[in-house]
C-alpha positions in Angstrom: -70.5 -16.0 24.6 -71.8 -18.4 22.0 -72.6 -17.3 18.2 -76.1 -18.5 18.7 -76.7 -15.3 21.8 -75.5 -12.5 19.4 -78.0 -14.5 16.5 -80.7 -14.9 18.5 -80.4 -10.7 19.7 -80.8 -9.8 15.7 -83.5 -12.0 15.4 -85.6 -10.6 18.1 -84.4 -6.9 16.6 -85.8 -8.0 13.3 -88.7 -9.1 14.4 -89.5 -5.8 16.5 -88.8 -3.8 13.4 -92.2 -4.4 11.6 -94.1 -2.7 14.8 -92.3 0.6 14.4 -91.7 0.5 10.6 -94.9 1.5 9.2 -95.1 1.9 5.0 -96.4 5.8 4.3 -99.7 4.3 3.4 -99.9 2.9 7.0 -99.1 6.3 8.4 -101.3 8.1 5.9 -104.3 5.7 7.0 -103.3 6.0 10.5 -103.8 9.8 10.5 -106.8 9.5 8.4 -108.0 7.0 11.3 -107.1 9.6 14.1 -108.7 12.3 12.4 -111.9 10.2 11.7 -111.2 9.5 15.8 -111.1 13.3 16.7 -112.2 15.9 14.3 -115.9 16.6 14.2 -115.4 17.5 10.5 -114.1 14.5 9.4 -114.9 12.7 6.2 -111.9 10.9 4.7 -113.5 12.3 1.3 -112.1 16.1 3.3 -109.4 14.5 5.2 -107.2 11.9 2.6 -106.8 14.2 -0.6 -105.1 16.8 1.9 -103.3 14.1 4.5 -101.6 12.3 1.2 -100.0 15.9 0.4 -98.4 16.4 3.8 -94.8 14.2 3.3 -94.6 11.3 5.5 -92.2 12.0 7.7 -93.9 14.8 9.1 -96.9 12.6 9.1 -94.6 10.5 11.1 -93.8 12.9 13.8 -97.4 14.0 14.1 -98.2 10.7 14.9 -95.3 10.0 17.4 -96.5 13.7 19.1 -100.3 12.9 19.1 -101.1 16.0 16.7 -103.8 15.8 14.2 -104.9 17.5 10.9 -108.7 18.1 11.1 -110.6 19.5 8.2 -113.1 22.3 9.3 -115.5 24.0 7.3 -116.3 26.6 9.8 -113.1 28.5 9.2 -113.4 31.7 6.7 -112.2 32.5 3.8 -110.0 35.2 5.1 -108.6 32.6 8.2 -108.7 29.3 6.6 -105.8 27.6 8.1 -105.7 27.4 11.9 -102.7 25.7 14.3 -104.5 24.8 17.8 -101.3 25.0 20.0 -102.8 24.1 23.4 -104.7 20.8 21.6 -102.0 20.2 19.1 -104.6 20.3 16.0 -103.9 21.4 12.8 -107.2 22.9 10.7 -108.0 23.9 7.7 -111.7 24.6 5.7 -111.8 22.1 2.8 -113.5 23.9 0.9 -110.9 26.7 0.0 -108.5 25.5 -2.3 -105.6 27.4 -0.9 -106.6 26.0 2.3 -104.8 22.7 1.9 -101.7 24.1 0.6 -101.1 26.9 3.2 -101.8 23.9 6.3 -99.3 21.0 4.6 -96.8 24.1 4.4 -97.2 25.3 8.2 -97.3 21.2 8.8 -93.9 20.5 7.2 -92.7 23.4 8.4 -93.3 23.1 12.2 -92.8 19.5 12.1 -89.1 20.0 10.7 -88.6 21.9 13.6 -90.7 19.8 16.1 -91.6 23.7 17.7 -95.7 23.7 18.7 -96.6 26.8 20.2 -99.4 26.5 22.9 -100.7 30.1 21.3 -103.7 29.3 18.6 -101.9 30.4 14.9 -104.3 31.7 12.3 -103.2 32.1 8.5 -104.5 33.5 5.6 -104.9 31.9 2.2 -101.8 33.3 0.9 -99.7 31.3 4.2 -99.3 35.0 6.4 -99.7 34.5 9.9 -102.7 36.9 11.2 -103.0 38.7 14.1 -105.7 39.0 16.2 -108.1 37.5 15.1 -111.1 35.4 15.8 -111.4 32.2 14.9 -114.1 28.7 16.1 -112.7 27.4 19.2 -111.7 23.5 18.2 -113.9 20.7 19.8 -113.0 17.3 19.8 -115.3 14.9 18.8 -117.6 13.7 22.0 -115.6 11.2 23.8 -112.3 11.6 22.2 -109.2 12.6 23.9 -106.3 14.6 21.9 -103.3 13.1 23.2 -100.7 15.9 22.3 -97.3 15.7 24.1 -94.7 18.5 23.8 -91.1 17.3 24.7 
């Protein structure tokens, strides 16, 4: 085999690279782009603050698994934070501070294992998982697909 084969293979590797390696502002604007695509709540006012606190390689996987982190205002006080295992959708209400912490916690968390239960998980502002309880179904936004893949 000639030097120029094994030159030209690292060539064509480098050049592939860019496609897959994204810079974390790429992935944050990604998921700020597939929650704009999904969520009904969306406002990238809501979404970014909270997406830019989530680390990036959890971002990562959510984007390789097709979850998505949509803000929802619907959710109570006492159930702000809301894990929609058949859709894959991560929720949380915006507008309770603890809100935002408790979700990036249960992101990172579940991401680092890659474990997404089908069951719907409900937490309270203090990050305790509830039982039981009642929370607003999650609707897509009309048209868009949630493309969540379990391995």
């Amino acid at each position: 085999m000639s030097r120029i084969a094994p030159v030209g293979l690292f060539v064509l590797a480098v050049a592939a690279m860019p496609a897959f390696a994204q810079s974390d502002r790429e992935v944050v604007e990604d998921m700020v782009t597939r929650s704009a695509n999904v969520c009904p709540g969306h406002s990238t006012d809501l979404t970014k603050p909270t997406l830019k606190t989530v680390p990036v390689g959890a971002l990562r996987v959510m984007l390789e698994r097709g979850l998505v982190l949509c803000p929802d205002r619907r959710l109570g006080a006492d159930t702000p934070a809301v894990f929609y295992g058949r859709v894959g959708v991560f929720a949380w209400n915006p507008q309770i501070k603890e809100a935002s912490t408790v979700i990036v916690k249960q992101v990172d968390a579940m991401t680092r294992k890659d474990e997404y239960p089908q069951d719907t998980l409900v937490w309270d502002a203090n990050g305790n998982v509830l039982k039981q309880q009642t929370v607003p179904a999650f609707e897509a936004k009309p048209g868009a697909a949630v493309l969540y893949h379990v391995r």
